[in-house]
C-alpha positions as CSV (number, residue, x, y, z in Angstrom):
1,X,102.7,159.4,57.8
2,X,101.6,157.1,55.2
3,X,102.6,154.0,57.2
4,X,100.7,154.7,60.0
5,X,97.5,153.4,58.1
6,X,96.6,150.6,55.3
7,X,95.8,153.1,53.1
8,X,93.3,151.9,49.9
9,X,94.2,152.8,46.7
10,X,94.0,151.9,43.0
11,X,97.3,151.5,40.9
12,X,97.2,153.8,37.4
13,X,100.4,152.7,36.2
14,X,103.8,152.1,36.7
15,X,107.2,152.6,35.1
16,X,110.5,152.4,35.2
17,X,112.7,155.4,34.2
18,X,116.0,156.6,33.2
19,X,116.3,160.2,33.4
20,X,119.2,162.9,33.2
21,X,120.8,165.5,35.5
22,X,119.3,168.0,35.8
23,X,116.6,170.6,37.1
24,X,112.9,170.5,36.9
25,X,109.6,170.9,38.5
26,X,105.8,170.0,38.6
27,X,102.8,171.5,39.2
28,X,100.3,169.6,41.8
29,X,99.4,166.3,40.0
30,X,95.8,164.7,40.4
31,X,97.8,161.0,41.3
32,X,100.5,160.6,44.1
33,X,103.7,158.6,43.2
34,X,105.7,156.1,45.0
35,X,109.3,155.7,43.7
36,X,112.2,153.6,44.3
37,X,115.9,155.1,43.3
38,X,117.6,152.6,41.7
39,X,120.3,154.0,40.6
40,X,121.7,158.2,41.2
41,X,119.8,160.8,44.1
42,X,117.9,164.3,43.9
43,X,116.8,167.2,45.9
44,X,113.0,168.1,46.4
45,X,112.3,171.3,47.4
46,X,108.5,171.4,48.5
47,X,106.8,174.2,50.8
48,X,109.9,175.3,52.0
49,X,111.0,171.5,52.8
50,X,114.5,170.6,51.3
51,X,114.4,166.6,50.8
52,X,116.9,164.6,49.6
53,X,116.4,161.1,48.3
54,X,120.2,159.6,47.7
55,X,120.4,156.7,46.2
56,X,118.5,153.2,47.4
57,X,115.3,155.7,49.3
58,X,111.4,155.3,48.4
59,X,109.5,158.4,48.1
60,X,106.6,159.0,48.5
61,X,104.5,162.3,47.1
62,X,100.8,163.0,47.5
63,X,98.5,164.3,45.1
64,X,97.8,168.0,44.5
65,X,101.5,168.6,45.8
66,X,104.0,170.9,44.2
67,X,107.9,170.3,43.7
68,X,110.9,171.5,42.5
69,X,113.7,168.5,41.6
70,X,117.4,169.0,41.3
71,X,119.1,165.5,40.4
72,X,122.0,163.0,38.9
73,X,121.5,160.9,36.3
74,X,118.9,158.1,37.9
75,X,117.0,155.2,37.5
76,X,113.7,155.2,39.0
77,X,110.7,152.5,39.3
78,X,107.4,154.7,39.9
79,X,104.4,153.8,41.1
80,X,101.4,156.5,40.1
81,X,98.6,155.6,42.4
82,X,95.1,157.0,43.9
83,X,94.4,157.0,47.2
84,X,91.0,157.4,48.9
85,X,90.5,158.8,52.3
86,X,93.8,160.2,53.4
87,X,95.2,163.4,54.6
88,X,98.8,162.5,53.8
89,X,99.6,166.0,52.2
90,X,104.0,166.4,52.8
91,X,106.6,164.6,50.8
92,X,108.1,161.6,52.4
93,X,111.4,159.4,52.3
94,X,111.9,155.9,53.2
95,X,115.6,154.7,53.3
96,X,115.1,150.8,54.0
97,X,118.3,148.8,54.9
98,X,117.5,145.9,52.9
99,X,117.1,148.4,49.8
100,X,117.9,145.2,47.6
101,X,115.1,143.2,48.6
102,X,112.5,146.7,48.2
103,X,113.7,147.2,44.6
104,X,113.5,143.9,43.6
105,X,109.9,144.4,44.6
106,X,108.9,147.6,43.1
107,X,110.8,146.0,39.8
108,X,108.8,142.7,40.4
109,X,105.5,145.4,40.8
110,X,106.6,146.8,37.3
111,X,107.0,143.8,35.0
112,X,103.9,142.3,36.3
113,X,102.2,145.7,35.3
114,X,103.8,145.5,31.9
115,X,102.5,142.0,31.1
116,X,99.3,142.6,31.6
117,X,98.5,139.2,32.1
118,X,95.2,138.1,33.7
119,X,94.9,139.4,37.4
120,X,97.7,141.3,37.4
121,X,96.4,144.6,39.0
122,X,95.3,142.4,42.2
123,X,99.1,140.9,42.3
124,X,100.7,143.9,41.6
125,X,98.3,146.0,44.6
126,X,99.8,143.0,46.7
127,X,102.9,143.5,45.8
128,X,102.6,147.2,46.9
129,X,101.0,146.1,50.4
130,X,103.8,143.9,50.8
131,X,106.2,146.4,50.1
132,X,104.3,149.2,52.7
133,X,104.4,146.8,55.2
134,X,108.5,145.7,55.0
135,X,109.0,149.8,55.5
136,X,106.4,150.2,57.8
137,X,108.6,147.2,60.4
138,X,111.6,149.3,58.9
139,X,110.1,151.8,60.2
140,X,109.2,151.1,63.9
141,X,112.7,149.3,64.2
142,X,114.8,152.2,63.0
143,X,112.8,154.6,65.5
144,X,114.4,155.8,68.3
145,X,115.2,152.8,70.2
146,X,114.7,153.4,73.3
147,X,111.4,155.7,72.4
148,X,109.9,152.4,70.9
149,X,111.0,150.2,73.9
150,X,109.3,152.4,76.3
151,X,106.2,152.5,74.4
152,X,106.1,149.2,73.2
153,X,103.4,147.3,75.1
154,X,100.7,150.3,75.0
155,X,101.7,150.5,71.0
156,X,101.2,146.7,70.8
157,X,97.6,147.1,73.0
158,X,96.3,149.6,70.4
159,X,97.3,147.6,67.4
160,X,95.6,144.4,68.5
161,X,93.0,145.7,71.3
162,X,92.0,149.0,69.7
163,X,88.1,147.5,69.0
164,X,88.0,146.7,72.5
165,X,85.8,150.0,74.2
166,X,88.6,149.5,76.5
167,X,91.1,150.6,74.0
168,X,92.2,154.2,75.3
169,X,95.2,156.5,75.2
170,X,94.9,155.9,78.9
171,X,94.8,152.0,79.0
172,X,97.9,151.9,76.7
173,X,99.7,154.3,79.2
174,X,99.5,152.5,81.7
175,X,100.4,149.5,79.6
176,X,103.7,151.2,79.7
177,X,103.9,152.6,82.8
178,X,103.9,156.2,81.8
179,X,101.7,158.9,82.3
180,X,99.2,159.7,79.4
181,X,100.4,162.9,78.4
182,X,104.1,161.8,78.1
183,X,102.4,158.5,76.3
184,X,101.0,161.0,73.5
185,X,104.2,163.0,72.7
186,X,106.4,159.6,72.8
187,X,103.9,157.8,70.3
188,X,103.8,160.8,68.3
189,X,107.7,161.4,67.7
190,X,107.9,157.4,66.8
191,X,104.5,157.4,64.7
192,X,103.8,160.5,63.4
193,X,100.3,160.1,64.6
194,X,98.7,160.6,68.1
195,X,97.3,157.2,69.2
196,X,94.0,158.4,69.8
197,X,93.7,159.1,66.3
198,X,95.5,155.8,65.5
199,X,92.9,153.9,67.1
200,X,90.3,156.6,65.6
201,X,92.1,155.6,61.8
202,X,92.0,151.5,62.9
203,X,88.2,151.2,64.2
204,X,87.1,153.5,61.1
205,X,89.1,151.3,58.7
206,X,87.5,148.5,60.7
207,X,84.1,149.6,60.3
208,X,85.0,150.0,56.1
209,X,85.5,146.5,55.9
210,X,82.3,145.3,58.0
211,X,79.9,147.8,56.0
212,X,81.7,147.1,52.9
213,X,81.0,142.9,53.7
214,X,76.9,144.5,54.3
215,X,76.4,141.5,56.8
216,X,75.7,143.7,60.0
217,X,73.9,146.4,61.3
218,X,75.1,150.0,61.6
219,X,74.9,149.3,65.4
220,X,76.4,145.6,65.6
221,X,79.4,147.4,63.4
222,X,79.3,150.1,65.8
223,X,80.2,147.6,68.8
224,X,82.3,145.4,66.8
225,X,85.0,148.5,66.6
226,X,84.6,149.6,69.8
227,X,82.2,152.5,69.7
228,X,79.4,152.4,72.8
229,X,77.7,155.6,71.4
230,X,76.3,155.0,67.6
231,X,75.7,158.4,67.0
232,X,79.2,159.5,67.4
233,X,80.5,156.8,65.2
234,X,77.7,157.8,62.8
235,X,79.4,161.4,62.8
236,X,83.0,160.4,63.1
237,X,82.5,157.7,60.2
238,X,80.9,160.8,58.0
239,X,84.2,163.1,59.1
240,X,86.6,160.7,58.6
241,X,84.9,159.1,55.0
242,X,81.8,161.6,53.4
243,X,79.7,159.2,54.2
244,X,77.3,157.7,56.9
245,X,77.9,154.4,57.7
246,X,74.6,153.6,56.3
247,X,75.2,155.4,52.9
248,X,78.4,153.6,53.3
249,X,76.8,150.7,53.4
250,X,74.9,151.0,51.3
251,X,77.1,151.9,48.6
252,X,78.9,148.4,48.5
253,X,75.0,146.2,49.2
254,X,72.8,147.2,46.5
């Protein structure tokens, strides 16, 4: 899910749109959108997924993905957006309980983006992380409640622990007193994401931001996220970005 990360990306514009009812569709698109409905609903129908966004509901929708959109008259504010280094590749709705407070900030977003004053693409990519991270505790509290309860201390270990080499699947198990398979499915039907490869997604994003800052070596960056065994963060670094961390690196220090 696109929560279950802080996913970077680059803002290429953003509007806010009345449209018609009607029908319509649209070939895979080289941006992704995120939308608020302000006003009105519509049906997606995507690789034989039926998804309706009433009223009040974010979407998201990744790049390169096709749709068909049935709809009411509606009011959108959309986001068009690139983002690096994810897999996200389904259509996904939000439906936030404080919908007021999530479209004031997506209309906030918007009219900063329209004055075009100076900074305004670093306060309105703020404004986005802000609004990602009130769905994202949306989110985890609408779960399954009693899912989320019996999970929570091993969830909270691999949030705050997972650059510790002591951060396992395991560990955060027995965190919550459960075994480590019934761990896995219960974090996956709460996160959408096994936590091995959420504390995978965490050191890697880790790592990013010490390569990007070019102040230690690949191995000091290694153990700072947890990884005893530098060549396998070398090669899951290069799966998870293109890159080795020392191309990475060096990318960001010339």
């Amino acid at each position: 899910m696109l929560l279950d990360s802080a996913p970077a990306f680059k803002i290429l514009g953003a509007y806010r749109v009345k449209r018609e009812s009607g029908r319509g569709s649209s070939a895979p698109r080289p941006w992704a959108s995120f939308a608020i409905r302000l006003s009105g609903s519509s049906r997606f129908e995507s690789e034989g997924e039926s998804i309706s966004a009433p009223e009040g509901s974010v979407i998201y929708i990744p790049e390169g993905v096709s749709f068909s959109r049935r709809g009411t008259d509606e009011e959108l504010v959309i986001v068009h957006l690139k983002l690096y280094d994810t897999d996200h590749k389904r259509i996904e709705i939000f439906e936030p309980e404080d919908n007021g407070v999530i479209a004031d900030s997506f209309i906030s977003l918007f009219e900063q983006w329209e004055a075009c004053r100076a900074g305004y693409s670093h306060r309105c990519s703020a404004t986005l992380y802000n609004i990602l991270a009130a769905l994202s505790s949306e989110e985890v509290t609408g779960a399954d409640t009693y899912k989320t309860a019996l999970i929570r201390r091993g969830a909270e270990m691999i949030n705050s622990d997972f650059s510790s080499p002591t951060a396992t699947v395991e560990a955060a198990a027995a965190a919550s007193s459960v075994s480590p398979e019934y761990f896995r499915a219960i974090y996956r039907s709460v996160y959408g994401i096994s936590p091995h490869r959420a504390i995978e997604e965490k050191r890697i994003e880790k790592a990013r931001s010490l390569l990007e800052a070019g102040y230690f070596s690949i191995s000091r960056v290694a153990e700072e996220c947890g990884f005893q065994d530098v060549k396998y963060f070398s090669t899951l670094f290069r799966k998870r970005t293109g890159l080795s961390p020392r191309e990475y690196k060096k990318r960001y220090n010339n």
